[in-house]
One Martini backbone bead per residue (centre of mass of N, CA, C, O) as a GRO file, in nm:
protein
  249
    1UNK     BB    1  -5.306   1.671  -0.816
    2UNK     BB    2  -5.434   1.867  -0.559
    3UNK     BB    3  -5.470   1.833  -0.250
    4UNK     BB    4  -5.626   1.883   0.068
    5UNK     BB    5  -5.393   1.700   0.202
    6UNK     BB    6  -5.084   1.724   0.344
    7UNK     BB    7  -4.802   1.590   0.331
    8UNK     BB    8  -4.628   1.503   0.546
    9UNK     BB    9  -4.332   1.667   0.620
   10UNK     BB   10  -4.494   1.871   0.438
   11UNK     BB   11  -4.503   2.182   0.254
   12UNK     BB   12  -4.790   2.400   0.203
   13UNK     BB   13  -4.888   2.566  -0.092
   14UNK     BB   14  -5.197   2.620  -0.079
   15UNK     BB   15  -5.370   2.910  -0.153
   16UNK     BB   16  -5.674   3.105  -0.141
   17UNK     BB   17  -5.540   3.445  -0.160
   18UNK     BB   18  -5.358   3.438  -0.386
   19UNK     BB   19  -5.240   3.638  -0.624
   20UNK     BB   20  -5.259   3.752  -0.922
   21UNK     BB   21  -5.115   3.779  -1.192
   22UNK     BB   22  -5.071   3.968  -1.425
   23UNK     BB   23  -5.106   4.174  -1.757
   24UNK     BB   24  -5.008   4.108  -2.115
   25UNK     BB   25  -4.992   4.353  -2.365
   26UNK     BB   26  -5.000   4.286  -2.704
   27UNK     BB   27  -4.899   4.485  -2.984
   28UNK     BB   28  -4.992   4.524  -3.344
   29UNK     BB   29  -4.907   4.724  -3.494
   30UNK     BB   30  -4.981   4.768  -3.811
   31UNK     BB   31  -5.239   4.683  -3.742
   32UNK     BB   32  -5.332   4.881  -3.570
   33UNK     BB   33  -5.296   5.137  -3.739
   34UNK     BB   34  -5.513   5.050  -3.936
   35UNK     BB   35  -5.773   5.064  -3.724
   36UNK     BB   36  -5.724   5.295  -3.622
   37UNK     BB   37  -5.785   5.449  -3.959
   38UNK     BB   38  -6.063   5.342  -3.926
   39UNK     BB   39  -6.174   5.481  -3.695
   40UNK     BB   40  -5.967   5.775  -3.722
   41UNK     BB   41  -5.891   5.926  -3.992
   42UNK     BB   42  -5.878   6.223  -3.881
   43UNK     BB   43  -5.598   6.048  -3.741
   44UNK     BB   44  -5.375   5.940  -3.922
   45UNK     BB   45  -5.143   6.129  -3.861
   46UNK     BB   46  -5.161   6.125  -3.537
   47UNK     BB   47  -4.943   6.012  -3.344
   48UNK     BB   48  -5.047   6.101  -3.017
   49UNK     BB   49  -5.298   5.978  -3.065
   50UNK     BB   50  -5.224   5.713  -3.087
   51UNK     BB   51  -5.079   5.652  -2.855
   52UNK     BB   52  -5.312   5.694  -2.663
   53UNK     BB   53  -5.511   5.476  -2.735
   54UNK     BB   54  -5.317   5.235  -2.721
   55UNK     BB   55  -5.343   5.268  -2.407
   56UNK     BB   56  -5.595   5.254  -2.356
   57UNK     BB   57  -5.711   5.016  -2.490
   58UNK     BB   58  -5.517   4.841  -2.324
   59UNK     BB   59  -5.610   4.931  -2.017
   60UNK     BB   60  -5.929   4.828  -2.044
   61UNK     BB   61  -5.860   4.544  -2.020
   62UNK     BB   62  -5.820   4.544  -1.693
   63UNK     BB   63  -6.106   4.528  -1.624
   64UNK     BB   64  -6.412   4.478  -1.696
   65UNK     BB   65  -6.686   4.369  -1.807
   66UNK     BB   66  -6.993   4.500  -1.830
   67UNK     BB   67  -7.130   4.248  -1.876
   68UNK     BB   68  -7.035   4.044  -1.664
   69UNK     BB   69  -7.190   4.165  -1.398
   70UNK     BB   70  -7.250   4.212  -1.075
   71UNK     BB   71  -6.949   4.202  -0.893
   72UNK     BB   72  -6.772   4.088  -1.139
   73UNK     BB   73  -6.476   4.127  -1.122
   74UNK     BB   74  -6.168   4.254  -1.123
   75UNK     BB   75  -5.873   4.402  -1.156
   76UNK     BB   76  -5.615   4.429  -1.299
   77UNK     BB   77  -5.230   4.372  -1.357
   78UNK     BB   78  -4.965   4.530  -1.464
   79UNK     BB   79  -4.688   4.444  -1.662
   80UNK     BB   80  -4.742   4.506  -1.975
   81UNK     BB   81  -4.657   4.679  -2.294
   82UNK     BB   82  -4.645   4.604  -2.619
   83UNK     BB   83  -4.481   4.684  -2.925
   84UNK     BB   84  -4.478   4.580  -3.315
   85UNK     BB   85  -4.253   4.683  -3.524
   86UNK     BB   86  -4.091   4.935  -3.748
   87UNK     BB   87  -3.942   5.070  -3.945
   88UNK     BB   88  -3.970   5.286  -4.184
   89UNK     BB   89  -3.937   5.376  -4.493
   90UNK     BB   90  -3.591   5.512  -4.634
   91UNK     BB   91  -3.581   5.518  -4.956
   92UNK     BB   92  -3.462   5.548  -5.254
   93UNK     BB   93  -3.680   5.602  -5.506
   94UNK     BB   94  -3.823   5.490  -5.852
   95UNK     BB   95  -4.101   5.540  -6.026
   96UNK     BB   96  -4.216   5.327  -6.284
   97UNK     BB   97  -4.381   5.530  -6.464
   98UNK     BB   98  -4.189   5.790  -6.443
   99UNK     BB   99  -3.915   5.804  -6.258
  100UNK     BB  100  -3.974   5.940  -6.025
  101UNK     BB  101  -3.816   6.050  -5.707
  102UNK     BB  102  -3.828   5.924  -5.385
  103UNK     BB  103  -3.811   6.014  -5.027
  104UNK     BB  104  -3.942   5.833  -4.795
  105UNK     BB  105  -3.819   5.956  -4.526
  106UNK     BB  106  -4.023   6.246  -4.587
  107UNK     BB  107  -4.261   6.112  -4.541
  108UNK     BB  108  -4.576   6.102  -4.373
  109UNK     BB  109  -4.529   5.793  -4.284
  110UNK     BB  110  -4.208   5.814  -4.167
  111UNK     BB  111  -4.322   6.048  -3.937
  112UNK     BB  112  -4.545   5.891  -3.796
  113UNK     BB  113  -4.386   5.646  -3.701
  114UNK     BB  114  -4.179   5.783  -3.527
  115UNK     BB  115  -4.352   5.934  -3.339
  116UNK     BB  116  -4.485   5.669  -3.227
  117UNK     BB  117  -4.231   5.569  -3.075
  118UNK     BB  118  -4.182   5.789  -2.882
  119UNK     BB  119  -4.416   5.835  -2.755
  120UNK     BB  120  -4.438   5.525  -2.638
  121UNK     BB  121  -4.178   5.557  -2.485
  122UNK     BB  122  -4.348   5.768  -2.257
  123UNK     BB  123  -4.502   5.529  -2.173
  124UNK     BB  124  -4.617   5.342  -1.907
  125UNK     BB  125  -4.521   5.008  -1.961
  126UNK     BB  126  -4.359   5.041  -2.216
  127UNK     BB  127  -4.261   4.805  -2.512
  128UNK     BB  128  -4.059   4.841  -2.778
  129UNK     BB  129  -4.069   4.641  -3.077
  130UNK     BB  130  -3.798   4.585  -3.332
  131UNK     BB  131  -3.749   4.550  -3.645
  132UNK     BB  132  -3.749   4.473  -3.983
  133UNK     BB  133  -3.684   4.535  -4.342
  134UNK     BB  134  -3.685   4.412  -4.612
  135UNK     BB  135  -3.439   4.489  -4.867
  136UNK     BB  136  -3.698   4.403  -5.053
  137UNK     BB  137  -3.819   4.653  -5.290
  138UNK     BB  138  -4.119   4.599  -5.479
  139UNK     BB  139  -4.313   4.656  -5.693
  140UNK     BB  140  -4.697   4.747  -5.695
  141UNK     BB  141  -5.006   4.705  -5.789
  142UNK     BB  142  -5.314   4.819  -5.691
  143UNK     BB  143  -5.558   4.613  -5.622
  144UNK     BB  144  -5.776   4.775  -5.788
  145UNK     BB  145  -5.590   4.782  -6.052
  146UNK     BB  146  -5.620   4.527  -6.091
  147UNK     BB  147  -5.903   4.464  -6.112
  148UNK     BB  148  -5.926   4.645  -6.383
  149UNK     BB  149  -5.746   4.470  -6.573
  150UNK     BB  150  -5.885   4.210  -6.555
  151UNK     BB  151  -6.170   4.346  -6.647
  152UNK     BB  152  -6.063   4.580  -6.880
  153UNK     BB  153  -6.087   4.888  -6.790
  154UNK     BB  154  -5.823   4.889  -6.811
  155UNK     BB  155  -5.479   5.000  -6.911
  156UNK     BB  156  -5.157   4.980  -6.851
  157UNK     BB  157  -5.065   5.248  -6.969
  158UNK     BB  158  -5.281   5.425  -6.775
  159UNK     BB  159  -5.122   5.425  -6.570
  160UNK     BB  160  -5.028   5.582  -6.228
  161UNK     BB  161  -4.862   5.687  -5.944
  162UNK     BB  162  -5.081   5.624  -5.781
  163UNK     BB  163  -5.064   5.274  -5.881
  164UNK     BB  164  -4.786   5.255  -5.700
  165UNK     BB  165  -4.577   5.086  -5.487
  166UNK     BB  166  -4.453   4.957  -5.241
  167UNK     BB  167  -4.320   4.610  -5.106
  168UNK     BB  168  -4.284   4.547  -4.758
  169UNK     BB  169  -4.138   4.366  -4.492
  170UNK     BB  170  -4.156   4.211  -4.198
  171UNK     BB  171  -3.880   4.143  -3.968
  172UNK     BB  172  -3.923   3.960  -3.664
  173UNK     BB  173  -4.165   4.001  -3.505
  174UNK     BB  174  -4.329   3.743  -3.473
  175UNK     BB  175  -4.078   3.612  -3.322
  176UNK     BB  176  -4.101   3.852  -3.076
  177UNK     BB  177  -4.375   3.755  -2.995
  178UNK     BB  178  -4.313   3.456  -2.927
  179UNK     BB  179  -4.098   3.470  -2.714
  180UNK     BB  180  -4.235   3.623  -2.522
  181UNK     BB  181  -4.463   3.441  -2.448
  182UNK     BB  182  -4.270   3.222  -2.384
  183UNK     BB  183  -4.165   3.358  -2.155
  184UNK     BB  184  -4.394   3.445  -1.979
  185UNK     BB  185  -4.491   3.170  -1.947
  186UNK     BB  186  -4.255   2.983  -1.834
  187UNK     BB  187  -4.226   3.241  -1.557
  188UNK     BB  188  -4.455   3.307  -1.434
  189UNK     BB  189  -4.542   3.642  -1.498
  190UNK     BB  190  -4.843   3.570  -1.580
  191UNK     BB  191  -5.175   3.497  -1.628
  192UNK     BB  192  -5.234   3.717  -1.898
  193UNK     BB  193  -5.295   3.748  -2.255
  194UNK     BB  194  -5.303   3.972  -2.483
  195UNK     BB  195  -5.391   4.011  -2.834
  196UNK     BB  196  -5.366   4.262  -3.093
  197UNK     BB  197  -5.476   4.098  -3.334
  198UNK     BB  198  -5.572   3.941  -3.647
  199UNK     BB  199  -5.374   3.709  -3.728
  200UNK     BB  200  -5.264   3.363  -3.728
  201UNK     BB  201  -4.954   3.396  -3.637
  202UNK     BB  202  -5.014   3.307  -3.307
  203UNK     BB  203  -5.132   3.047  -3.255
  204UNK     BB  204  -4.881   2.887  -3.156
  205UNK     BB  205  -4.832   3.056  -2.927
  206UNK     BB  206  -5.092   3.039  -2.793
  207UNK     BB  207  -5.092   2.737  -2.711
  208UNK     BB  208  -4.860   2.763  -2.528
  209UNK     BB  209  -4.974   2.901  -2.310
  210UNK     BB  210  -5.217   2.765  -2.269
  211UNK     BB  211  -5.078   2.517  -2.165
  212UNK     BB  212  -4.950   2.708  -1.927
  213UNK     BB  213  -5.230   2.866  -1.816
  214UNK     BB  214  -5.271   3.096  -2.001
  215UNK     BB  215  -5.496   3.371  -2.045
  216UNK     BB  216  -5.631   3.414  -2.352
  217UNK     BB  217  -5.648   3.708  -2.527
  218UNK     BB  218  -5.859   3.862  -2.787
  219UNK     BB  219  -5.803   4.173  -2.973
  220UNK     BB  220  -5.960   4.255  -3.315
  221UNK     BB  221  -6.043   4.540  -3.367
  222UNK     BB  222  -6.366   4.460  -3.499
  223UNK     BB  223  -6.225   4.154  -3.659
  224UNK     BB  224  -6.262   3.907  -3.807
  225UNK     BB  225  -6.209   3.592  -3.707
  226UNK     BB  226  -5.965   3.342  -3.754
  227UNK     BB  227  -6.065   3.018  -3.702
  228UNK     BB  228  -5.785   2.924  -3.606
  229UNK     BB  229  -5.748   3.153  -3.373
  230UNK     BB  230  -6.046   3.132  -3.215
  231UNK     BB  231  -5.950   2.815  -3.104
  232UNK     BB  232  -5.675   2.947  -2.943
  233UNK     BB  233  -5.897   3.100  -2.690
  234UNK     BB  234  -6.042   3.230  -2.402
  235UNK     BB  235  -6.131   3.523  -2.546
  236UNK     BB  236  -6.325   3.819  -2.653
  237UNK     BB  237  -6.210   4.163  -2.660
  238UNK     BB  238  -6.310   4.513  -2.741
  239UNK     BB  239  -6.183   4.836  -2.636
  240UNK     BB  240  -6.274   5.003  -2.883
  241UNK     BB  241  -6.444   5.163  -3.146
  242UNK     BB  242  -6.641   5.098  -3.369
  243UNK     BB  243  -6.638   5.158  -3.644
  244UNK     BB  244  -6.786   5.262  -3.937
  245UNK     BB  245  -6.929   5.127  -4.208
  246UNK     BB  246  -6.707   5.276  -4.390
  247UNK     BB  247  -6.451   5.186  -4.252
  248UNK     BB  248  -6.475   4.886  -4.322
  249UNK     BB  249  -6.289   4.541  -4.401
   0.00000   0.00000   0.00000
């Protein structure tokens, strides 16, 4: 406990208007796509749109919110931006129903991802963090068609090349995700970690930070939040535009 009167014959470090330490904003690369693509569909494969809105949204958190108060709170300072993916899918694959060759490399997909990366690396105070992809990529069919299946809707023979993808996971993203929290939090360079994410997989980290005395606050970009993760934040708030209800997931 800081007492108000210093030990005698040392030095008190007490200030009353030390500046606060600024804002890391991180950002769940997959999760951002996802709704971004719910929120702007007619705008799901440009690229320099995404960068755009991510940088805006990210640095939206840098305000006070609008309902916070008539002269309530002060604008952060931004400490940086991450930003955390994968490289695109681009292997040579057979579908499983025709056979027929698909080369993903050439994908509009994998053309989105890689300029979605080129573009965030020119904006200010952003670092793009990037994992791998598992070796392992199993076809799967879609999830409609599997239910379609189980009610005995469709036959099995019926499937077409559009009812299956490929299966693939992102490798390490989570890791450097924590491994970041823990830094910032440790070497005190933040006071505050936002964090546009929706599943519960960073709760461990978020626990971290909070014992280490910083304010976490969670942007599920207008995602209902997992009862795990609600209880290990100090704040809740979305600053992208709300999807519309047929948006909706």
């Amino acid at each position: 406990m800081i007492k108000d009167e210093p030990t005698p014959g040392a030095f008190s470090f007490l200030c009353l208007e030390c500046p606060t330490l600024p804002t890391a904003i991180l950002i769940d690369g997959a999760f951002f796509v996802i709704r971004f693509r719910a929120i702007e569909p007619h705008n799901a494969f440009d690229a320099r749109r995404a960068a755009e809105v991510a940088w805006r949204w990210a640095v939206a958190h840098l305000s006070p919110p609008k309902s916070g108060g008539k002269g309530k709170g002060q604008r952060q300072e931004l400490y940086r931006i991450f930003f955390y993916d994968c490289p695109p899918l681009e292997k040579k694959m057979h579908n499983p129903i025709s056979g027929k060759a698909i080369d993903y490399a050439k994908s509009e997909e994998a053309k989105f991802r890689k300029d979605l990366h080129a573009e965030l690396l020119k904006k200010r105070k952003v670092a793009l963090r990037l994992g791998h992809l598992s070796p392992d990529t199993p076809w799967t069919i879609k999830q409609d068609k599997i239910n379609a299946l189980l009610r005995k809707e469709l036959e099995f023979g019926e499937l077409t090349d559009g009812d299956v993808r490929p299966s693939f996971r992102q490798k390490g993203v989570d890791m450097r995700v924590g491994l970041d929290i823990a830094s910032l939090s440790f070497k005190r360079q933040v006071s505050q970690i936002v964090l546009m994410a929706g599943g519960a997989d960073f709760v461990p980290a978020a626990k971290l930070a909070r014992r280490e005395g910083i304010d976490v606050v969670l942007d599920p970009m207008w995602r209902q939040v997992p009862p795990g993760l609600n209880e290990h934040i100090d704040g809740l708030r979305s600053t992208c535009p709300r999807p519309k209800p047929r948006n909706r997931e």
